[in-house]
C-alpha positions in Angstrom: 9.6 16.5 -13.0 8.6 13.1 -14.0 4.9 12.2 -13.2 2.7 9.0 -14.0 -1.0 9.3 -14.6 -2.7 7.7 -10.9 -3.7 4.6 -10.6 -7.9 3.6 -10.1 -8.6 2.4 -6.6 -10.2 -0.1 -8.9 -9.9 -4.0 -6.9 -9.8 -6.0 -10.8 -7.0 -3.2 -11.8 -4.9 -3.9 -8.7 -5.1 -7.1 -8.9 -4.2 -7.2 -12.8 -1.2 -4.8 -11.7 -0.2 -7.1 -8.9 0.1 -10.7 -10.9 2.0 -8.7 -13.7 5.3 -7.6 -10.7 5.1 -11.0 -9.9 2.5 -12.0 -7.4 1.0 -15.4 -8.1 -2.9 -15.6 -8.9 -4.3 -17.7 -5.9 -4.3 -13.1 -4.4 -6.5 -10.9 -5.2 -8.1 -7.5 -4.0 -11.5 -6.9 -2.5 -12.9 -3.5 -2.0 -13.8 -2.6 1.8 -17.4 -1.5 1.4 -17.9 -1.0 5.5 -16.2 -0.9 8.2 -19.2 -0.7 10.0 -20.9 -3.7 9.3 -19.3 -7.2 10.9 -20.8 -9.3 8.3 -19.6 -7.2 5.3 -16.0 -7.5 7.4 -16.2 -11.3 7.5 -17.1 -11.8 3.9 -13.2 -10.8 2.7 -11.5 -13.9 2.5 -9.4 -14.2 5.5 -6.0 -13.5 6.4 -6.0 -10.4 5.0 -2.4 -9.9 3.6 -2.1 -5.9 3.5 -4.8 -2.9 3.3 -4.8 -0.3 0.3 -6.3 3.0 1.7 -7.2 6.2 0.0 -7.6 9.3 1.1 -8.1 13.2 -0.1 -4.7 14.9 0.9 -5.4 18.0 2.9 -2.9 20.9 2.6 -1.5 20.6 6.0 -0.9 17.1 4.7 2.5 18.4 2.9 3.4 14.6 3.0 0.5 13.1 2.2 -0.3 11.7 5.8 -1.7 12.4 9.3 0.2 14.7 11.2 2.2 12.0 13.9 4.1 12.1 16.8 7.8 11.7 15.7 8.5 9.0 18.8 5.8 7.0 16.4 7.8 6.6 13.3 10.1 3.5 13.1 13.8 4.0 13.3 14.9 0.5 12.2 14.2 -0.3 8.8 15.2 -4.5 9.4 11.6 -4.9 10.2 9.6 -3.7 7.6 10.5 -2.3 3.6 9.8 0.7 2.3 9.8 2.8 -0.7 10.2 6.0 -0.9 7.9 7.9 -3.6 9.5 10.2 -6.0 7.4 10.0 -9.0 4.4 12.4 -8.8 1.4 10.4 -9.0 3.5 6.8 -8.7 1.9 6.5 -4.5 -0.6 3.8 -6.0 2.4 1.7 -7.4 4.3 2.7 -4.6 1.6 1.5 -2.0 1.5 -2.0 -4.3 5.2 -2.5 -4.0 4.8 -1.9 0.3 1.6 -4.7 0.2 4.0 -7.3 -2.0 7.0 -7.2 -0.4 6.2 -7.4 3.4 4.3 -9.6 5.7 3.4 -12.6 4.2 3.0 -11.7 1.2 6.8 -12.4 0.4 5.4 -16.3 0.1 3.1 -15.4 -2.7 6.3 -13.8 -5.2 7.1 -16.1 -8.3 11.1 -16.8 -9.3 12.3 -14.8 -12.1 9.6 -11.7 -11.2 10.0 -8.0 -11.2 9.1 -8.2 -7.4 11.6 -11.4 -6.9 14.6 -8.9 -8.4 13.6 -6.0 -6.4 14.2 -8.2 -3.5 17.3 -9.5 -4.0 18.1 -6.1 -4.4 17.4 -4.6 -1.0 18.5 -7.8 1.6 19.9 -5.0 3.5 18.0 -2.4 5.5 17.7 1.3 4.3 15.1 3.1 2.8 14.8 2.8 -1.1 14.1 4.8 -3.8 13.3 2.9 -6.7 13.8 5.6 -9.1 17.6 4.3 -8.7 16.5 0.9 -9.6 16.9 -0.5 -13.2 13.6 -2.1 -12.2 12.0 1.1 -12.6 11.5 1.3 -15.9 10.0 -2.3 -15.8 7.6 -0.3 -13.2 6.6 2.1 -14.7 5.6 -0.2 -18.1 3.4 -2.0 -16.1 1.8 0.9 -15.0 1.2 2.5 -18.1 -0.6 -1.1 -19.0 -2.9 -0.5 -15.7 -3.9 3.3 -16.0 -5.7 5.2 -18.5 -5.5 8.8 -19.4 -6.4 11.7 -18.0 -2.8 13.7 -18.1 -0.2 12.6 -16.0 0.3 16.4 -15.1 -2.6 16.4 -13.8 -2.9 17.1 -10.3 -4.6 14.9 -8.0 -5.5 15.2 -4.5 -6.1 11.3 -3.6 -3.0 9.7 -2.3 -2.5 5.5 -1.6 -1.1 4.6 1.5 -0.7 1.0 2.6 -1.5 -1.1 6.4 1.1 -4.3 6.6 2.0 -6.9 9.5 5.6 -7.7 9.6 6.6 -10.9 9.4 9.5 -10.3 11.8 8.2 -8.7 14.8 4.5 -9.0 14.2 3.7 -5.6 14.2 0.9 -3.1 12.3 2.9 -0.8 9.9 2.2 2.1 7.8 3.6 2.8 4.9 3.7 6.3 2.9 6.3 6.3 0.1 6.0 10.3 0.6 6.4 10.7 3.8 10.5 11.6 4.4 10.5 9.8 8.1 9.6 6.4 6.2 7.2 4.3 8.0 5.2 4.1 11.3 5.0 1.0 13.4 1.3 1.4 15.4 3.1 -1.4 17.7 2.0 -5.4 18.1 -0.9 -6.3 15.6 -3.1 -7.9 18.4 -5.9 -8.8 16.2 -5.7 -11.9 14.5 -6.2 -10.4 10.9 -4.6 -6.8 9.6 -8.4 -6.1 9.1 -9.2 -5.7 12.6 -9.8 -3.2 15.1 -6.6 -1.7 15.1 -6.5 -0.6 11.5 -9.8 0.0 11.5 -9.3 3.1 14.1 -6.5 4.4 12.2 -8.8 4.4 8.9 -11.4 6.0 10.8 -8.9 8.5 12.1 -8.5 9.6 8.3 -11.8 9.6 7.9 -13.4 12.0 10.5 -10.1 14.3 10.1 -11.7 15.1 6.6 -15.4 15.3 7.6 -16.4 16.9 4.4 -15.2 14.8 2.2 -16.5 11.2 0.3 -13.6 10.0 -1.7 -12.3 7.2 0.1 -11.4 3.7 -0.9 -10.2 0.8 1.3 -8.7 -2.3 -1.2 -7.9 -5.6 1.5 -5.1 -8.1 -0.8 -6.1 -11.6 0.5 -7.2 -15.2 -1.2 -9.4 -15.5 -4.1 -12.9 -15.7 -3.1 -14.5 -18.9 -3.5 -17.4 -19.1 -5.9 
């Protein structure tokens, strides 16, 4: 079974990893410090474009998410795209490609880009493994130049999942490449921002789930933040 070494839930490495698919330089990520504290919120750079979440997997967590309602998960995939993940360790690239090509995001892809060819590539709805893709192998250089040993065998138990708005029907989506009923629409964003009360409760849903555990990271893809 093929496996990648994971990726750092490191903002500068994202960001590096995000520019080289093809996402121009005026986005960047910002690590989520808080979601406690309103002032540390407002600092990001607003609109937030997509949220980068990690979380400790917990065996009952067979596909790397909260257990969910079936009636939750989307049925139409002309909404929103996603991935699925069949790479071990691949759900931090996996989680990039869900936070670059949906929402708004789309506006920020430069012709002639790995990310412009993966879209002209899946106009149609469906889920996607990229595995099939002759992009993959463009991937999967990229992430080689972003990551740094230990072993790709090694076995990890933080997994990326990704928080969009889609630009068709202004909806909160969430988006696990490993989980086989593809992605779940939480229903109309009505917050302004993706970082806003609704994602925020989701995160925090995670969060107390796992009570013993510290490893979390929360990455926010917006503007570059002014000097």
């Amino acid at each position: 079974m093929d496996s990648w070494i994971p990726l750092e839930c490191n903002p500068f490495i994202l960001t590096q990893y995000i520019w080289e698919l093809g996402i121009s330089k005026d986005l960047e990520f910002h690590d989520v410090f808080t979601l406690e504290d309103e002032e540390m919120l407002e600092s990001i750079p607003r609109p937030v474009y997509a949220l980068l979440f990690v979380f400790p997997v917990k065996e009952s967590d067979q596909n790397g998410t909260c257990i969910k309602t079936e009636e939750t998960f989307i049925k139409n995939q002309e909404n929103i795209i996603w991935f699925e993940q069949t790479v071990k360790n691949s759900c931090g690239a996996i989680a990039l490609l869900h936070a670059t090509t949906n929402g708004d995001t789309k506006d920020f892809i430069l012709p002639n880009t790995l990310l412009a060819n993966i879209l002209e590539k899946i106009k149609y709805p469906g889920p996607f493994s990229l595995s099939d893709m002759i992009e993959f192998s463009q991937l999967k250089t990229i992430h080689e130049r972003e990551t740094m040993p230990p072993d790709p065998s090694e076995n990890t138990s933080l997994h990326y999942i990704c928080f969009v708005k889609s630009s068709v029907n202004g909806h909160l989506y969430e988006l696990d490449g490993r989980n086989p009923l593809g992605p779940i629409d939480h229903g109309p964003l009505n917050d302004s921002d993706i970082l806003g009360d609704q994602s925020i409760r989701i995160i925090k849903s995670y969060i107390n789930n796992r009570e013993k555990e510290i490893q979390f990271s929360l990455c926010a893809l917006a503007h570059l933040k002014l000097p």
